[in-house]
C-alpha positions, -999 to 999 in steps of 0.1 A, spaced: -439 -509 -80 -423 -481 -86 -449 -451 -78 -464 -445 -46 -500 -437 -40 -513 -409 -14 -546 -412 -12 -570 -378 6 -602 -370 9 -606 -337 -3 -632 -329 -30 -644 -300 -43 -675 -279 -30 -697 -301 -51 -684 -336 -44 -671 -345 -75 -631 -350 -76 -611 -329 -75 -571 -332 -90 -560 -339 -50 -579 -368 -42 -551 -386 -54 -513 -373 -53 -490 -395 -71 -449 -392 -62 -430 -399 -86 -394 -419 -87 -383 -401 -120 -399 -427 -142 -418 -403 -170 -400 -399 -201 -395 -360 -192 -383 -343 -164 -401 -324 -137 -407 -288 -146 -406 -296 -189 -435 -294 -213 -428 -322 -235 -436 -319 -275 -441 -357 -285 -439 -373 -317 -471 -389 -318 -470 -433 -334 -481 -432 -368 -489 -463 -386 -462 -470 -418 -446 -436 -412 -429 -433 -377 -405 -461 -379 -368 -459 -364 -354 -443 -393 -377 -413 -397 -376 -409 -358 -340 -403 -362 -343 -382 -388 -367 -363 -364 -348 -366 -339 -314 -353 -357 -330 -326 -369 -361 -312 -346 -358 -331 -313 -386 -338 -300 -389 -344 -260 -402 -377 -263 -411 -404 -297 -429 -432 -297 -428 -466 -321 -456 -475 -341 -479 -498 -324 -466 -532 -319 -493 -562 -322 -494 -585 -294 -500 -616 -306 -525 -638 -287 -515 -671 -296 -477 -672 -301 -452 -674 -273 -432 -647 -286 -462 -622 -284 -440 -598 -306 -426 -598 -337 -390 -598 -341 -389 -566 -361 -409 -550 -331 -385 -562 -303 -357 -547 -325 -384 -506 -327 -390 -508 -289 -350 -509 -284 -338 -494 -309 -311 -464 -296 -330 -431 -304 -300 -402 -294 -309 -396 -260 -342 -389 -272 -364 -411 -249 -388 -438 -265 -418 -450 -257 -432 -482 -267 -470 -488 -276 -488 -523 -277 -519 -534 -293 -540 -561 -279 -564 -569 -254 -558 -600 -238 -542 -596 -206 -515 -618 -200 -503 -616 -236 -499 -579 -230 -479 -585 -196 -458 -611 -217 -451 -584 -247 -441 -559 -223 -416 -577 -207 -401 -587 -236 -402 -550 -246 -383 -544 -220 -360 -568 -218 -353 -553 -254 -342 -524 -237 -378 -505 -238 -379 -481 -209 -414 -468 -212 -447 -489 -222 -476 -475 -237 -515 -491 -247 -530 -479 -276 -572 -474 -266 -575 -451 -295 -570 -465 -326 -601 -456 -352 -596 -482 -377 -615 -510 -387 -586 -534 -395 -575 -532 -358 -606 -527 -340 -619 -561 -351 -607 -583 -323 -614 -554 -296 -581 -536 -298 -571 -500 -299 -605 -481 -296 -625 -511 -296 -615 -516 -268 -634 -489 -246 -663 -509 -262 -656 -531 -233 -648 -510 -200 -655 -537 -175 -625 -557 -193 -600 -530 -187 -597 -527 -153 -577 -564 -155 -559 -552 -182 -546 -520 -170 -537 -530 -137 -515 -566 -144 -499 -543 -171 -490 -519 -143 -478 -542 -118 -457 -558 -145 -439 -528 -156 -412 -513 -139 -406 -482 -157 -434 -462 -173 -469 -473 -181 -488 -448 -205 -524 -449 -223 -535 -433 -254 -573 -431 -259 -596 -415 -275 -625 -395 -257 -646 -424 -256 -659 -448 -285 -690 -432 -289 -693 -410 -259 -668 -383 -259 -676 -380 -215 -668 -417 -214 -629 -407 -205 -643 -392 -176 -657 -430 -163 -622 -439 -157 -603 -415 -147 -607 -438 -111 -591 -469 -127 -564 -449 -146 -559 -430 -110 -562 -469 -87 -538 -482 -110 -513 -456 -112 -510 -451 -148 -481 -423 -154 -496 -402 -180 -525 -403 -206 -526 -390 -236 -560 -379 -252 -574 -371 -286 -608 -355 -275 -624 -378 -305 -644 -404 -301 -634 -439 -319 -664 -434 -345 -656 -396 -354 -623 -412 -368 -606 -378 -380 -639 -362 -387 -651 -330 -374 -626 -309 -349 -609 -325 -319 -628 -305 -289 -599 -295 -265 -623 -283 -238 -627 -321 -233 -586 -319 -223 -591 -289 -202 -617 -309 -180 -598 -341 -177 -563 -317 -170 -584 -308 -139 -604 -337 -125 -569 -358 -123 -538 -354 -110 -521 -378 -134 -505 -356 -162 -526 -351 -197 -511 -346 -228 -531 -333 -253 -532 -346 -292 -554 -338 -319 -556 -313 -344 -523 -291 -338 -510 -282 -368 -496 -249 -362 -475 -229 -332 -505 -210 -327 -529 -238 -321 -504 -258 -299 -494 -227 -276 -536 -223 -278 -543 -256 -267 -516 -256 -239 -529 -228 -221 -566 -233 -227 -561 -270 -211 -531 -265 -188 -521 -297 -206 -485 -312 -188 -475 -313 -231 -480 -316 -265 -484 -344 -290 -481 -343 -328 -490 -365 -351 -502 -354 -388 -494 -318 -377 -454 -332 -375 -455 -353 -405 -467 -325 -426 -441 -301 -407 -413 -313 -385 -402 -273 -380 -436 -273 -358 -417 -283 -328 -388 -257 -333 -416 -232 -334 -436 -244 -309 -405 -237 -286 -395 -206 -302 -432 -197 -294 -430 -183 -331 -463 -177 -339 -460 -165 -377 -465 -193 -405 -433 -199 -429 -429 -182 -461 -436 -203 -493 -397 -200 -494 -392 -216 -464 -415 -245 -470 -399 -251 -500 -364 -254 -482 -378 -274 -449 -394 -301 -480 -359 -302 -497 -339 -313 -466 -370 -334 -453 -377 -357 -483 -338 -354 -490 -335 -371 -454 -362 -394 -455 -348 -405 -489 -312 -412 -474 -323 -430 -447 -346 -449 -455 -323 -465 -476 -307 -478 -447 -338 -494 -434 -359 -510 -467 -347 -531 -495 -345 -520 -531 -353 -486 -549 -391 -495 -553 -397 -500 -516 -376 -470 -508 -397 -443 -529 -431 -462 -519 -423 -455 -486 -407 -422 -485 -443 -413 -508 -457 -422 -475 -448 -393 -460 -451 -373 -486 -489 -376 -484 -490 -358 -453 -474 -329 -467 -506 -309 -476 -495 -273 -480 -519 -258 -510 -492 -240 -530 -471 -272 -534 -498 -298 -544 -482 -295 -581 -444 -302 -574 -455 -328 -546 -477 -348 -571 -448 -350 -592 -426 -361 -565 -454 -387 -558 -452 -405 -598 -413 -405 -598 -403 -442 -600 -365 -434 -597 -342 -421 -573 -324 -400 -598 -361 -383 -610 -367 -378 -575 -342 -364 -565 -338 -339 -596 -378 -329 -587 -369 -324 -552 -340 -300 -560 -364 -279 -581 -393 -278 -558 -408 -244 -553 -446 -230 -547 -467 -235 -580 
């Protein structure tokens, strides 16, 4: 295994753990080097596929992506599908690339990460947090902290078969938001790398605000690095949340697909909004980019604009709504295209 544990007995004045009852060494497995603060590019179902992380990637670098989540399939030998073997190794321009399962069954996750890696997948991650009904109905994603006794088999077999990193993203808890807290000794036992938290619980879906005090907490009851998700959609908020939780780094999701400049001025530490001007050139060469290169990836003019629409939905600034609905019923490249060269605030 590649991590070494060092297990100590101190605790804080109350008793309850403290971040050096456990001190993990690493052997330069995370997906960042020491000393960084990462800004990730958070999986997105349908949107964060290998052409739009290059496109990211080209354009914004972000520290770290991630596919979409792969289903591991229960039954079938090959536990993946081809088209996910060909995300989780797919070259990303230096940009490390993290690949996330699905499932819940134990020694079909074990089998899909090998194969992931012997696809060339360096890092390994298991969704806990996705809300949705449609994968939550076999006790995946979120579902699955409906089930904490079964994890602790899970978690560790997919540890002891990895060799580079193992990460988990999770929600706060399904419908607890202290039930992360219940587990920060199996994450810690096991030797997970990093977690990644969206202080929401599995019910609260995107409802309500994602309560970053929750991060701050879990940032110092463990030693194993935290990056915080949820609800950053502005430098402000992310440089906010960063030194409110002490987070090890940042993960975007809807905040990046509305706005990939957010990780320019994250870094920048720019905290002033763009001009409607500027927004109207950053969704010029976006949509321009997304439209180009995603004709590299899907089939036919129809599946190209449906997709490329996809995004588009995330784009929610107020003063564009107009132009972007537009954009929205063009059925042809050309009318795109002439729309998107006209765009400008309404």
């Amino acid at each position: 295994m590649p991590w070494k544990v060092n297990a100590s007995v101190a605790l804080t004045m109350s008793g309850n753990r403290s971040v050096t009852d456990r001190k993990y060494i690493s052997q330069g497995n995370l997906p960042w080097r020491d000393g960084e603060t990462p800004l990730m590019l958070a999986p997105m179902q349908g949107l964060t596929n290998r052409a739009l992380r290059a496109l990211f990637i080209d354009w914004v670098r972000p520290d770290v992506a991630f596919t979409e989540f792969m289903r591991v399939s229960n039954v079938s030998r090959k536990r993946l599908v081809r088209n996910d073997l060909t995300e989780a190794g797919s070259a990303t321009g230096g940009v490390p690339l993290v690949a996330q399962l699905v499932g819940n069954d134990a020694r079909a996750l074990v089998a899909a990460a090998r194969n992931a890696e012997a696809a060339g997948a360096q890092h390994i991650n298991l969704n806990m947090g996705c809300p949705y009904g449609r994968m939550t109905t076999s006790a995946t994603g979120g579902a699955m902290l409906q089930h904490p006794t079964q994890l602790s088999s899970v978690i560790t077999a997919l540890r002891q078969a990895i060799s580079g990193s193992f990460s988990i993203k999770m929600r706060a808890g399904y419908t607890d938001p202290e039930q992360v807290f219940t587990l920060i000794s199996l994450f810690e036992d096991s030797c997970v790398d990093f977690l990644v938290l969206h202080p929401r619980t599995v019910l609260q879906k995107y409802a309500g605000s994602a309560d970053h005090s929750i991060t701050a907490r879990l940032v110092k009851q463990t030693s194993i690095p935290v990056i915080a998700n949820g609800d950053i959609r502005s430098a402000q908020q992310g440089l906010q949340v960063l030194e409110t939780t002490g987070a090890a780094g940042l993960m975007f999701g809807r905040g990046a697909i509305a706005d990939p400049l957010l990780f320019e001025r994250i870094r920048n530490r720019q905290l002033s909004e763009p001009t409607p001007a500027e927004t109207a050139i950053m969704i010029r060469q976006y949509m321009g980019g997304v439209l180009e290169r995603y004709q590299e990836l899907f089939c036919g003019e129809k599946q190209v604009l449906d997709k490329a629409k996809n995004v588009l939905a995330f784009l929610d600034q107020p003063e564009f709504a107009r132009p972007i609905g537009k954009l929205k019923r063009a059925r042809t490249f050309t009318a795109f295209t002439e729309l998107l060269a006209r765009i400008e605030p309404s």
